[in-house]
C-alpha positions in Angstrom: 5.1 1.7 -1.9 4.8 5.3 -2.9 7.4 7.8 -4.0 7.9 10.7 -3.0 7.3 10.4 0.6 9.9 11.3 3.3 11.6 8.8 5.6 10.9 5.8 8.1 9.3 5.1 11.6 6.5 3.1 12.8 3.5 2.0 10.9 -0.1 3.5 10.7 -3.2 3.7 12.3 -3.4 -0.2 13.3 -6.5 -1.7 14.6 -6.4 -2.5 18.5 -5.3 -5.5 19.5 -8.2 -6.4 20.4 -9.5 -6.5 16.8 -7.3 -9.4 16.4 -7.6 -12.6 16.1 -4.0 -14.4 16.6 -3.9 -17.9 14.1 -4.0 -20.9 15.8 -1.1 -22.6 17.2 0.3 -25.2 15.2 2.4 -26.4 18.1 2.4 -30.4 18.7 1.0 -31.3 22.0 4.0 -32.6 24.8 4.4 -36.4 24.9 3.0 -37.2 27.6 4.3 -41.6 27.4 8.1 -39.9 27.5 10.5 -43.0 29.7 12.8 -40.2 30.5 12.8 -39.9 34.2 12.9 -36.1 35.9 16.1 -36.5 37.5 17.6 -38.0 33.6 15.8 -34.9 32.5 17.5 -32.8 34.9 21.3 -34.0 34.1 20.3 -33.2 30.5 19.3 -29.8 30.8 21.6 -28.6 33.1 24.1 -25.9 31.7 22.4 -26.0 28.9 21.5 -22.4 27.9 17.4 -21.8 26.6 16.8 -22.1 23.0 16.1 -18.8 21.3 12.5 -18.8 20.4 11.8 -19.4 16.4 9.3 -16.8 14.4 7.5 -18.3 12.2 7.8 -16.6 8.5 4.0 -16.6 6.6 5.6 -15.3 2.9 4.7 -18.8 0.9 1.4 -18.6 2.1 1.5 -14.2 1.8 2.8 -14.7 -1.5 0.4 -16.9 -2.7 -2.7 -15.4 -1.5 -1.3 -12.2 -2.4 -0.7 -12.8 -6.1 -4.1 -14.5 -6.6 -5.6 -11.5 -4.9 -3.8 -9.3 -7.2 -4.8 -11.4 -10.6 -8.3 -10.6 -10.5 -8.5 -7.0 -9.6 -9.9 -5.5 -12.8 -11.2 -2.0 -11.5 -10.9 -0.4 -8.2 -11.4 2.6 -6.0 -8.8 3.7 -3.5 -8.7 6.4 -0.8 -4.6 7.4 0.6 -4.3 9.2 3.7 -1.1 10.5 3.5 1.0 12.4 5.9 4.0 14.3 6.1 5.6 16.3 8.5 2.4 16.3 10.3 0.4 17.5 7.8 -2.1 15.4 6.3 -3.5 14.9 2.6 -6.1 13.3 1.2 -6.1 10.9 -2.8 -9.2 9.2 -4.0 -9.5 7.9 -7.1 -10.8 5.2 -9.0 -8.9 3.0 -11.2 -9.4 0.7 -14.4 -6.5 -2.1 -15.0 -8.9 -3.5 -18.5 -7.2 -0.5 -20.3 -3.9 0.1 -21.4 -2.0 2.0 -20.6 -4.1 1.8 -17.2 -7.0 5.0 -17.0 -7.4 6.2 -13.8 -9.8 9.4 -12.8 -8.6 10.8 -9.0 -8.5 14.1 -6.5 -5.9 15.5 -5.1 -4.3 18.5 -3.0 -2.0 21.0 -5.0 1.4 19.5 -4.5 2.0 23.2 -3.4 0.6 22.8 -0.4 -2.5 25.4 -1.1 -5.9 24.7 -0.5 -6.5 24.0 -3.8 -7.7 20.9 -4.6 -7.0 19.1 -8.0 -9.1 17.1 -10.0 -7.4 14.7 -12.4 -8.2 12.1 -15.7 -5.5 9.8 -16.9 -6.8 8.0 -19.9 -4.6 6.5 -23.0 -1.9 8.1 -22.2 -3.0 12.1 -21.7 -2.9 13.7 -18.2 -5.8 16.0 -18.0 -6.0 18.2 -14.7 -8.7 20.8 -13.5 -7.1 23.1 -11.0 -10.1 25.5 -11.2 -9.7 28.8 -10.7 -6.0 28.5 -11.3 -7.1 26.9 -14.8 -9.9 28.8 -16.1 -12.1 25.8 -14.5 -11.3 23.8 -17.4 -8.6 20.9 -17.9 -5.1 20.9 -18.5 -3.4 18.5 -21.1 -0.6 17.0 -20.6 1.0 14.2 -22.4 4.3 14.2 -20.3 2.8 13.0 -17.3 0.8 9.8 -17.9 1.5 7.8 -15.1 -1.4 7.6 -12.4 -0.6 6.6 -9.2 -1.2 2.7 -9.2 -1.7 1.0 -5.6 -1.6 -2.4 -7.2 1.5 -1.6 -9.5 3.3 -0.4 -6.3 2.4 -3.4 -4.7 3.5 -5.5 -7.4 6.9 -3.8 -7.4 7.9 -4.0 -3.7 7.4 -7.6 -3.2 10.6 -8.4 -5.0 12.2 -6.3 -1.7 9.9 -8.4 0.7 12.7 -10.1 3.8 10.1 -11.7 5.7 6.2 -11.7 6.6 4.4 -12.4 9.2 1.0 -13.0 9.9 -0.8 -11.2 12.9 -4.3 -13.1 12.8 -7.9 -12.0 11.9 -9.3 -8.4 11.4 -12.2 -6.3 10.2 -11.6 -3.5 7.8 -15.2 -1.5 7.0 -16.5 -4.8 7.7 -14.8 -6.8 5.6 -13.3 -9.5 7.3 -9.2 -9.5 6.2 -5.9 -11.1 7.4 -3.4 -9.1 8.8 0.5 -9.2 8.2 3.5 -7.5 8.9 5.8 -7.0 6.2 9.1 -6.7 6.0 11.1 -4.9 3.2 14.6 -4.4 2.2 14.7 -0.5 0.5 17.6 -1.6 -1.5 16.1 -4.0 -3.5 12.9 -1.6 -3.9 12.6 -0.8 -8.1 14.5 2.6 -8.9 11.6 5.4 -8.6 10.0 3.6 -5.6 11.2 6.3 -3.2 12.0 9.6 -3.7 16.0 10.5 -4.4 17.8 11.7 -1.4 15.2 10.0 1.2 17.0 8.5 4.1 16.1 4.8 4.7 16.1 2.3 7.2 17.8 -0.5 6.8 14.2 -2.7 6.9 10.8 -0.8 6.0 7.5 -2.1 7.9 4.9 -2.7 6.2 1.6 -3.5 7.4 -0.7 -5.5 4.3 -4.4 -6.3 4.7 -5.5 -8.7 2.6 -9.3 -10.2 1.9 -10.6 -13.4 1.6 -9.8 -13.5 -2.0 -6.2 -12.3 -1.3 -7.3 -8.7 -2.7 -5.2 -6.0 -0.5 -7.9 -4.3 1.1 -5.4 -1.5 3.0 -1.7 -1.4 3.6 0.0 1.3 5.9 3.6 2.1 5.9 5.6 5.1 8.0 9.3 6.0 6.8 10.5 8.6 9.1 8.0 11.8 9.1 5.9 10.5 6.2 3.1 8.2 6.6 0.6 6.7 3.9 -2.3 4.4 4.8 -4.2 3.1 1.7 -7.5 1.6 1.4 -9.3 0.0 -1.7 -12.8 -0.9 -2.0 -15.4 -1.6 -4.1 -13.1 -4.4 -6.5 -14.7 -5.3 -10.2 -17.4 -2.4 -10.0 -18.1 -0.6 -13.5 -16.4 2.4 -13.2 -16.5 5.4 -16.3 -13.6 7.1 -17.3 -14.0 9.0 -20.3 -11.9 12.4 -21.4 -13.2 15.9 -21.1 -15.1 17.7 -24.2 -12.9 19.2 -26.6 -14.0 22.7 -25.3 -13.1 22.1 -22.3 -9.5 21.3 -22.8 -6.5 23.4 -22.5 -3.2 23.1 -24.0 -0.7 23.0 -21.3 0.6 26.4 -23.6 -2.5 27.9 -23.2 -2.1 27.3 -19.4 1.2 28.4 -19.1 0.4 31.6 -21.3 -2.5 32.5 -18.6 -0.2 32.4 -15.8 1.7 35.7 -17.4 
């Protein structure tokens, strides 16, 4: 679900377990009009080892939900808590899927690890970045990087890796009311560019997927070894402006480069 993060362990910041509210059981009541006596019963049973139990897999009814949620998400804002190696960063953004390519306006740390925080425009297929200080306080173009980070589009990718699913029961995210499942995910089937190069995988990844009443994923948390990323979205099929910086307030990505010498 995002590249460039680490490796594998457990998933992140679940709700208590008392937030949750298991599905009912769909379990058939015992006949209780059964002719077979207890000692018949008995004979049966006897050296007869105990059935493993079944798990039942929710992925029709994931999958459905999950691709109607998915279809009507036009615009959305997103907040990812990412960590790793202990430390933690912070991405917000807002996003607009009626444009194409997609435009996207978001923050984020210096991938440098300085305190410098990044603010960023991707809009028909530019990259603008204001790094402030470090770029005269104005914006840097540049038209090799026009991908945004997309929540959805990972999303989309990764459920062609998805093993099995499994629904946990009832929860409230911010107070939205969502259904809770665990995911699993093969990362050999995951697109090429899903995870970074050299990352050392699992042979399952755990996913944890929250989705509304409208099937909309409304968080989804995911730990492979020391890196951790917990996403939440919010605030679905709100206007949202996106519009490019003033022409004076644009740098070539020359011009930056020149004022770093």
């Amino acid at each position: 679900m995002f590249s460039g993060c680490g490796t594998r362990g457990e998933d992140v910041a679940a709700p208590e377990a008392s937030e949750v509210s298991p599905p009912a059981s769909t379990e058939a009541e015992p006949d209780t009009q059964d002719s077979t006596s207890p000692a018949e019963e008995s004979e049966d049973i006897a050296g007869q080892d105990d059935p493993a139990p079944v798990f039942e897999d929710d992925s029709e009814a994931f999958f459905a939900q999950f691709e109607q949620g998915l279809a009507t998400v036009q615009t959305a804002e997103y907040e990812m808590l990412l960590w790793d190696s202990g430390y933690p960063s912070i991405f917000t953004g807002v996003i607009d899927y009626t444009r194409s390519p997609i435009a996207a306006a978001l923050t984020m740390p210096a991938p440098d690890g300085s305190e410098v925080t990044i603010q960023a425009i991707a809009l028909d297929g530019v990259f603008y970045m204001n790094m402030g200080e470090r770029s005269q306080h104005k914006w840097v173009e540049a038209t090799g990087l026009t991908e945004p980070y997309d929540p959805i589009g990972d999303m989309r990718n990764f459920s062609q890796a998805i093993t099995s699913v499994v629904l946990e029961g009832t929860v409230h995210e911010e107070g939205v009311p969502a259904e809770r499942y665990t995911v699993m995910v093969d990362p050999t089937k995951l697109p090429a560019g899903e995870v970074e190069p050299g990352t050392i995988l699992p042979e399952e990844i755990k996913y944890k997927i929250y989705l509304d009443a409208e099937g909309r994923p409304i968080r989804s948390a995911v730990t492979i070894g020391t890196t951790s990323a917990d996403i939440r979205m919010r605030n679905f099929n709100a206007p949202v402006t996106i519009d490019a910086p003033f022409p004076d307030q644009i740098l070539s990505f020359e011009e930056y480069q020149g004022s770093l010498d």
